[in-house]
C-alpha positions as CSV (number, residue, x, y, z in Angstrom):
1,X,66.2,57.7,129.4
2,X,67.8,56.4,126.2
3,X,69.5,58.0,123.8
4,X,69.1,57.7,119.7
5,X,71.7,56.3,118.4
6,X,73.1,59.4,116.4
7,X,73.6,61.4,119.6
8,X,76.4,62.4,121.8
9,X,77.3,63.0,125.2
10,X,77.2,66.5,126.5
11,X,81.2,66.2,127.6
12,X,82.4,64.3,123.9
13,X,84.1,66.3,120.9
14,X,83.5,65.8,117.5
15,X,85.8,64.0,115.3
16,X,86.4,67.2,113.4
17,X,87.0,69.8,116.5
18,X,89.8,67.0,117.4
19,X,91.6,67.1,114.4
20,X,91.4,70.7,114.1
21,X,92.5,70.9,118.0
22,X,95.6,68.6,117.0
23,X,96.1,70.4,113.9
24,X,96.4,73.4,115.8
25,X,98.2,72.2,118.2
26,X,100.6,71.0,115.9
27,X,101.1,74.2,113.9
28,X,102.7,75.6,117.6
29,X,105.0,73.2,118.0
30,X,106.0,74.1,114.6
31,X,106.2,77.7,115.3
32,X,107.3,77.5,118.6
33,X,110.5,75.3,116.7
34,X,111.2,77.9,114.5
35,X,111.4,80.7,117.0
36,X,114.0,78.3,118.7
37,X,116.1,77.9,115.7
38,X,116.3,81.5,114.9
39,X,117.0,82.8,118.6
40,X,119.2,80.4,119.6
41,X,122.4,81.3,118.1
42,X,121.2,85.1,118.1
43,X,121.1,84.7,121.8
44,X,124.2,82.0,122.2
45,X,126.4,85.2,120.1
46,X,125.0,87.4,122.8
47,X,126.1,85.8,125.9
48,X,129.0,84.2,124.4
49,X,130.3,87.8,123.4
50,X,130.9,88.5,127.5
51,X,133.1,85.6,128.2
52,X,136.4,86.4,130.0
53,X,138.4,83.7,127.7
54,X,140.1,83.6,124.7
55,X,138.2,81.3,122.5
56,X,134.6,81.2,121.2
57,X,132.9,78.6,124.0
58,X,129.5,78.5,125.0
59,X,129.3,78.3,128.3
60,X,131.3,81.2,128.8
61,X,133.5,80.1,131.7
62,X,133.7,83.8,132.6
63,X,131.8,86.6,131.6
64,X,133.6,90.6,131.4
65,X,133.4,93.4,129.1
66,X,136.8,93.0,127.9
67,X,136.3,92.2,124.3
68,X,133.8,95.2,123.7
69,X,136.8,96.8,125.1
70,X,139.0,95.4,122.4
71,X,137.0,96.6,119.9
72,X,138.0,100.1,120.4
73,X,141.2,99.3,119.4
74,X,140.8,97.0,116.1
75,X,141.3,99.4,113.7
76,X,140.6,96.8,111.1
77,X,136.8,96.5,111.8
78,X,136.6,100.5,112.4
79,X,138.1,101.0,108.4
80,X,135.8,97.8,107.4
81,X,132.8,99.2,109.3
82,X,133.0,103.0,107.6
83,X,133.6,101.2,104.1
84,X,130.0,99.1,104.7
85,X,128.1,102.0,106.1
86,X,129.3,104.5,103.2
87,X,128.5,101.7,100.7
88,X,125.1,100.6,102.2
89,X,124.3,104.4,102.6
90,X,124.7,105.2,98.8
91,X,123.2,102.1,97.8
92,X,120.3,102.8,99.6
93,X,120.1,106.1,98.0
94,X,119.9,105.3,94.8
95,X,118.1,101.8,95.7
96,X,115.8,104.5,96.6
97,X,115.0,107.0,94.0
98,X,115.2,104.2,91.2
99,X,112.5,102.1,93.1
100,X,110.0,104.6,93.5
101,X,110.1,105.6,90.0
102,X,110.1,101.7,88.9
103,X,106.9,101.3,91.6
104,X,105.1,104.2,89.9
105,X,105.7,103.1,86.6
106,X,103.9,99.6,87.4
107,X,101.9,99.5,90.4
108,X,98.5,100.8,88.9
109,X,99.1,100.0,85.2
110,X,97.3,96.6,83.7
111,X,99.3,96.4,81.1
112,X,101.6,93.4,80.4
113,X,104.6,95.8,80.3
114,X,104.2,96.7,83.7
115,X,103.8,93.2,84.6
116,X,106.7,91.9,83.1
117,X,108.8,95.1,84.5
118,X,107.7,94.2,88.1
119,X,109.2,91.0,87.6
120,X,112.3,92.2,86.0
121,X,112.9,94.6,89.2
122,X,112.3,91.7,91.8
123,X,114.8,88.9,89.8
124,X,117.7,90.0,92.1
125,X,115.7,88.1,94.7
126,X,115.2,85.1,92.5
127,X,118.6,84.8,91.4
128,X,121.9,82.7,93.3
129,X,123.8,85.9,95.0
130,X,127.0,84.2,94.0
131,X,126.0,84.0,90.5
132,X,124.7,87.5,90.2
133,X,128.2,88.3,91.8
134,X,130.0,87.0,89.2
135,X,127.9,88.2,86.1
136,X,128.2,91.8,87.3
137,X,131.9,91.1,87.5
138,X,132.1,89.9,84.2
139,X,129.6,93.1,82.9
140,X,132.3,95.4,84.3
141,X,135.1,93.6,83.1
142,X,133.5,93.5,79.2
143,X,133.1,97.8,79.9
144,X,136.5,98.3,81.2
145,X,135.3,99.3,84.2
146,X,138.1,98.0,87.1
147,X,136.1,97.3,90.7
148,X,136.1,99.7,93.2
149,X,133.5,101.6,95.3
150,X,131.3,102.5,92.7
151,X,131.0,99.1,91.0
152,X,130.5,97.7,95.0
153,X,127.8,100.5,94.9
154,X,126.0,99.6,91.4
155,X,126.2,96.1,92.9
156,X,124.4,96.7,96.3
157,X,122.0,98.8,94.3
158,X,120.7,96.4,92.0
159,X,120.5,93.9,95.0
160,X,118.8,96.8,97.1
161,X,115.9,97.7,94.5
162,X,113.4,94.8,95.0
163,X,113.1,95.9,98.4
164,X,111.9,99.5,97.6
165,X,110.0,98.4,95.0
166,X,107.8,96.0,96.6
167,X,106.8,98.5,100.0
168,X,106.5,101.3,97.5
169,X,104.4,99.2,94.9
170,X,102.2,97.5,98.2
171,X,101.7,101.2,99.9
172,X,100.6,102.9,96.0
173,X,98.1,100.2,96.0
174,X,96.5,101.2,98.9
175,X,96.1,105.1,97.7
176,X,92.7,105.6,97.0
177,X,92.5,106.6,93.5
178,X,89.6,109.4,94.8
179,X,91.7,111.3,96.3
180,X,94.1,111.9,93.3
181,X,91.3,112.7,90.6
182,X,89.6,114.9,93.2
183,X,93.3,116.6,93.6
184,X,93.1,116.7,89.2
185,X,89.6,117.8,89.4
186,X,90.8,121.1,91.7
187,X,93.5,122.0,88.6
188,X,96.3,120.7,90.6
189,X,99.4,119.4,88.5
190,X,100.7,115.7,88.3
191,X,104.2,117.2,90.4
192,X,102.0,119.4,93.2
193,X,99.6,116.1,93.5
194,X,102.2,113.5,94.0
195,X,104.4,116.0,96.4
196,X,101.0,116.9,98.4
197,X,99.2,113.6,98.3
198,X,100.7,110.6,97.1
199,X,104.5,110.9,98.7
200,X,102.9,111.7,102.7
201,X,100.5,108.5,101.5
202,X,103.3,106.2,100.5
203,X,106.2,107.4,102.7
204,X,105.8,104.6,105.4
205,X,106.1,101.9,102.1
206,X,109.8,104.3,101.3
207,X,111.1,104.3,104.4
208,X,110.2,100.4,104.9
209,X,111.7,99.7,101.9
210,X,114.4,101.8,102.6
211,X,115.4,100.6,105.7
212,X,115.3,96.7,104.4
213,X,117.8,97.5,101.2
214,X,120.6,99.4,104.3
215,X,120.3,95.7,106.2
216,X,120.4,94.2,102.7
217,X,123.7,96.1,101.6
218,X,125.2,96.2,105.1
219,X,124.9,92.5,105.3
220,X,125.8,91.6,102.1
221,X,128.7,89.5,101.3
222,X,128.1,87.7,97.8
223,X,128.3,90.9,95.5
224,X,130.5,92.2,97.9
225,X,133.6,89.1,97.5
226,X,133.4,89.9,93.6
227,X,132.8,93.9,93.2
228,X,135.5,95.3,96.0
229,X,138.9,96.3,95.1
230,X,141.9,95.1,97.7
231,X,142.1,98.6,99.0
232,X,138.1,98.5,99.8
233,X,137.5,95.9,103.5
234,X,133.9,95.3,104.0
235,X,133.0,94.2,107.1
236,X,130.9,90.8,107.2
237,X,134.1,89.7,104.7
238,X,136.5,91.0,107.7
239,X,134.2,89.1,110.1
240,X,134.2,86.3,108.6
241,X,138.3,86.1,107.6
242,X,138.7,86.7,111.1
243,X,136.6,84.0,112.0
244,X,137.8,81.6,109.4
245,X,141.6,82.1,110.5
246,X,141.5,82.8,114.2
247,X,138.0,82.6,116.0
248,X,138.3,86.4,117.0
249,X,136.3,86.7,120.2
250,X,136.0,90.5,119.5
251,X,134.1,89.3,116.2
252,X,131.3,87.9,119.1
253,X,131.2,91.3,120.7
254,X,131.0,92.9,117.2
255,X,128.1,91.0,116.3
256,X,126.3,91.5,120.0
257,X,126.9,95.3,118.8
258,X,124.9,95.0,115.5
259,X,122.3,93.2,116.8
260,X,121.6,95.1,119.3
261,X,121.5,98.2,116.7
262,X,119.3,95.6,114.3
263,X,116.3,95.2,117.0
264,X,116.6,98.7,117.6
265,X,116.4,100.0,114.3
266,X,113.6,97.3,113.7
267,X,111.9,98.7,116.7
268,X,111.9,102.6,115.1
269,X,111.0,101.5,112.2
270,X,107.8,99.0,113.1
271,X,107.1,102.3,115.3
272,X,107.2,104.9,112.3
273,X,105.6,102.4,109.3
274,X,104.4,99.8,110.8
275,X,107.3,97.5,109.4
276,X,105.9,94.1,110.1
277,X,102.7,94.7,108.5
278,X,104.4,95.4,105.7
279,X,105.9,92.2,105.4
280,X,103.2,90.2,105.4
């Protein structure tokens, strides 16, 4: 039997399905590149953290726990480690309570205000951390302010509001706006409505944004380089002097240490809010 001219064989693809089979199939090569790029020194750190020698080599040509043991005794990283946590803890804090209020100030408004506002809160993002570093510097220096704690904490917070802004503002604008005139409706006040309704609604979008401005101010080393006092060690600045100078192994088994807390806190927290949907 013969066929028309314009027909094809059962077992034949279309010109289209194959370039959307190799565009597809080149978009997982691409992503399975990535995944490579960003797991292979996360894991290299990890196994290189065990080695039994004395020097950062990959492969290990030993592997023992004795440089997680060393780590009890460098008092260095224990003073460095306190100073970070008590920092990123405040900054958080206040990263916090003035994100919220910035996110309900714009999240539902149309006005150009709000607009420009949002914006202004998410420019930390935009601009080079070194040269945010430095302004601030400058800013305290022209107020007389010398650096210490609090001007590390002002720093980290300005760095740490975007975050909490942006959950809080993405979480208000998926509150149904029914459910706070029905709560108006029923006589109840703006405070009892947004302690009843809104913050249970938008608590996942806090806590996300929370949790993103600790890793931000933990991790931070920019502000941190211009805004600490001599008397204040933070400690990715110790890690990395100690990397810089001598190639600390116990840095390695440090770093095994926080990521290990990393994924876990990543894991509670894409448990309690859904973190990753959050990001996208």
């Amino acid at each position: 039997m013969s066929r028309s001219p314009g027909t094809r064989s059962p077992g034949t693809r279309s010109p289209g399905t194959l370039d959307r089979l190799s565009f597809e199939g080149l978009l997982h090569l691409l992503a399975i590149l990535a995944m490579v790029l960003l797991l292979a020194p996360t894991l290299i750190v990890l196994v290189v953290s065990f080695t039994d020698g004395l020097s950062l080599r990959f492969p290990p040509p030993g592997y023992s726990l004795r440089w997680y043991g060393e780590l009890l005794e460098a008092w260095q990283l224990h003073y460095a480690l306190k100073n970070s946590l008590t920092v990123a803890v405040l900054a958080t804090a206040l990263a916090v309570g003035l994100g919220v209020l910035a996110a309900l100030a714009v999240a539902r408004s149309p006005r150009l205000s709000a607009r420009l506002l949002d914006s202004f809160f998410l420019s930390p993002l935009i601009l080079p951390a070194l040269a945010f570093g430095l302004s601030s510097l400058m800013f305290f220096s022209l107020l007389g302010w010398p650096v210490s704690v609090a001007t590390l904490v002002l720093g980290h917070t300005v760095v740490c509001v975007p975050y909490v802004v942006r959950n809080t503002v993405a979480a208000l604008t998926q509150l149904q706006p029914s459910l706070l005139e029905g709560s108006a409706s029923l006589g109840a006040s703006r405070l009892y409505t947004f302690r009843r309704i809104t913050l249970p609604l938008i608590r996942p979008g806090i806590l996300s944004g929370g949790f993103l401005a600790f890793m931000a101010s933990f991790d931070n080393i920019p502000v941190s380089l211009f805004l600490r006092d001599a008397a204040t060690d933070m400690l990715p600045i110790r890690m990395w002097q100690d990397l810089e100078g001598r190639l600390d192994v116990t840095i390695a088994a440090l770093s095994g240490i926080l990521i290990v807390a990393t994924i876990g806190g990543i894991a509670v927290m894409e448990r309690v809010t859904g973190l990753s949907r959050r990001l996208v």
